[in-house]
NUNUKOL-716061 format. One record per residue (C-alpha): residue number from 0; residue in one letter; x, y, z. Coordinates in nm, 2 decimals. Example, Ala and Ser with C-alpha at 12.3 -4.5 7.8 and 13.67 -1.06 7.14 Angstrom:
2
(rec 0 'a' (1.23 -0.45 0.78))
(rec 1 's' (1.37 -0.11 0.71))
***
This chain:
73
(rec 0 'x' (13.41 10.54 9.69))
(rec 1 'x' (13.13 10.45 9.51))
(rec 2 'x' (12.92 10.72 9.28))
(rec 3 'x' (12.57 10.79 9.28))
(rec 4 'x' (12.49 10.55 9.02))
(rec 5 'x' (12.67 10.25 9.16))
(rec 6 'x' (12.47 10.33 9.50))
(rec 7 'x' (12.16 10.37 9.40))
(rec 8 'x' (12.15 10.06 9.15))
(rec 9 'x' (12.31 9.86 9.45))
(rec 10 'x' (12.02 9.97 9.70))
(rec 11 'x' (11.76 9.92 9.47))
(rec 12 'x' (11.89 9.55 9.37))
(rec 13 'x' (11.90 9.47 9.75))
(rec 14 'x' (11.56 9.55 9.79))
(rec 15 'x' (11.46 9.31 9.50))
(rec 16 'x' (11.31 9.60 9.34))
(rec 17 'x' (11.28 9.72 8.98))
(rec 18 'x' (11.37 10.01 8.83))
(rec 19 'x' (11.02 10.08 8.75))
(rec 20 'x' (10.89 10.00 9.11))
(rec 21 'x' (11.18 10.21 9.25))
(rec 22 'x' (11.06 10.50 9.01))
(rec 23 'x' (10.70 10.47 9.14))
(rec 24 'x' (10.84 10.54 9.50))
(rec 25 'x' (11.01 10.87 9.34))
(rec 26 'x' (10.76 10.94 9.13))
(rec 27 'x' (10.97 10.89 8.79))
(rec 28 'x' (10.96 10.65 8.51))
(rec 29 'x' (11.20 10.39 8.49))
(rec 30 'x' (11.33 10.52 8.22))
(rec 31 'x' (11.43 10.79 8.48))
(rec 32 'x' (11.57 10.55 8.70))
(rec 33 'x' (11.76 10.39 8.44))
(rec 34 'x' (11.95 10.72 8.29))
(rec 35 'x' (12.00 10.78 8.70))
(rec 36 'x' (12.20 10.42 8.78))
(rec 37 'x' (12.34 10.52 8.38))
(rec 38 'x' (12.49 10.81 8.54))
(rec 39 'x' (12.35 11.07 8.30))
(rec 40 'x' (12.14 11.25 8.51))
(rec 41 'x' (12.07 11.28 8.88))
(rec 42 'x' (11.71 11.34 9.04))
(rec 43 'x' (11.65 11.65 9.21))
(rec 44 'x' (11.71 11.74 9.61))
(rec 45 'x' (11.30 11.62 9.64))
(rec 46 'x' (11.38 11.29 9.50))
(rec 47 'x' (11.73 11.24 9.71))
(rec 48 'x' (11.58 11.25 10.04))
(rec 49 'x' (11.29 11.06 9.93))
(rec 50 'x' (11.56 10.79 9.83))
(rec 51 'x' (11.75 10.83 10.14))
(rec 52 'x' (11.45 10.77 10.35))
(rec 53 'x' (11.34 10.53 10.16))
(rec 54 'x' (11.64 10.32 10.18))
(rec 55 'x' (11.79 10.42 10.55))
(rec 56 'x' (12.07 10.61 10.40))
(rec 57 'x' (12.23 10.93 10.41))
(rec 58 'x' (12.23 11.18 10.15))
(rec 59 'x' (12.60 11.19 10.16))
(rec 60 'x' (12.63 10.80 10.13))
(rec 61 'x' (12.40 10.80 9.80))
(rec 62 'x' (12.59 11.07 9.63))
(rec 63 'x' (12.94 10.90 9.71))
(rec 64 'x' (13.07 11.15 9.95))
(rec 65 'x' (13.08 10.90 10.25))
(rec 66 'x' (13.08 10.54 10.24))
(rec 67 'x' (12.90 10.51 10.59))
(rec 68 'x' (12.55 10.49 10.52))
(rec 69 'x' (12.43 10.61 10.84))
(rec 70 'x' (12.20 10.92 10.89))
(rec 71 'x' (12.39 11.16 11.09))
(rec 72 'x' (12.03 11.35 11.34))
***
């Protein structure tokens, strides 16, 4: 299974996005992004579901705990 960083780098590279317009949608620098797809750090709960949402995932699928993307409601 893939971890966070893998994920989120992957999603964001999909979108044809970079890591500073993917931080604007979080409200982050990219400099935050970057230490995120790094693996350094990880954002905080606010910032995962505005992720998720943003991309169409799961919470579970951007942390690595499922590799099916699809939100569970």
């Amino acid at each position: 299974m893939a971890n966070f960083s893998e994920r989120i780098k992957e999603l964001r590279k999909k979108q044809g996005m970079t890591q500073a317009a993917l931080g604007e949608i979080i409200g982050v620098g990219q400099d935050t992004v970057c230490v995120y797809e790094k693996g350094k750090h990880y954002p905080e709960v606010r910032n995962l579901i505005i992720l998720a949402d943003y991309f169409g995932v799961s919470i579970d699928y951007l942390v690595g705990r499922t590799d099916n993307p699809e939100v569970n409601r």
